[in-house]
N, C-alpha and C positions, 0 to 999 in steps of 0.2 A: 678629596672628599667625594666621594659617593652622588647620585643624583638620585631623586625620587622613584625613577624610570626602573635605576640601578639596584635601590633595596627591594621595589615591588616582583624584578625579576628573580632573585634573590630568594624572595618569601617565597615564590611560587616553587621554585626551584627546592628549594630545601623540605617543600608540601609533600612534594612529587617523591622526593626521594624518599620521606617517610611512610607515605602511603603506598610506595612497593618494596619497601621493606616490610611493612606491615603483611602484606600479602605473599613476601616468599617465606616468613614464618609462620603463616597461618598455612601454607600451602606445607613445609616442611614438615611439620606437626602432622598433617593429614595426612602424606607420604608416609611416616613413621608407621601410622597405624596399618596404612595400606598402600603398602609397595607396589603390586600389582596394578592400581590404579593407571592406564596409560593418558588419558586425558589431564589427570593431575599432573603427571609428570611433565604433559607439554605446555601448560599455563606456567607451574613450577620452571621450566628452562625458559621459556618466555618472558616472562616476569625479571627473571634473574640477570638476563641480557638487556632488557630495557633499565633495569636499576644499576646497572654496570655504566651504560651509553647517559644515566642523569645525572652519577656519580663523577665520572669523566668531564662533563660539561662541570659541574661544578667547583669542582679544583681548576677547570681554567680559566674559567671566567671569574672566581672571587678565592681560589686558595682554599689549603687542605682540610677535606673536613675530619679527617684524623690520624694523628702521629703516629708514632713507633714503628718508622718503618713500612706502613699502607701507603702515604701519598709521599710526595717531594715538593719540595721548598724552594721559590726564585730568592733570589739576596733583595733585601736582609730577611732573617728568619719569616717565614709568615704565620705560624701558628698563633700566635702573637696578637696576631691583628684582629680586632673585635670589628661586626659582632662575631663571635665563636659562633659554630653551627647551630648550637642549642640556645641559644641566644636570639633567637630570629623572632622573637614577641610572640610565640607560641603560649 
């Protein structure tokens, strides 16, 4: 069972990952319009590399946040195991 400690890190964690994901679609979108942009581009790879390094910590520290083939599974399955990532009281 989980500790308090454990879900708040958790929550924050799963915050983090959606708020730069948020922002390398809101950045990709803008790139779309304006490719040239080089400043976008380095927030854009920026961004994308810190949401990679929260994504990473995520799976290790609480397991995959999504199947087919993105993350791996220690035994027994873990996709399984609630709460699901979209499940974090959002």
């Amino acid at each position: 069972m989980s500790s308090d400690h454990d879900k708040v890190s958790r929550e924050k964690l799963i915050r983090a990952i959606q708020e730069y994901e948020f922002a390398a679609i809101e950045l990709n979108l803008y790139l779309d319009n304006f490719p040239r942009s080089k400043e976008a581009l380095e927030d854009y790879n920026y961004i994308t590399k810190e949401l990679n390094k929260l994504k990473a910590r995520y799976v290790r520290d609480f397991g995959p946040l999504s199947n087919f083939g993105e993350d791996v599974s220690d035994f027994p399955w873990q996709w399984v195991d609630e709460p699901w990532p979209w499940e974090c009281g959002y």
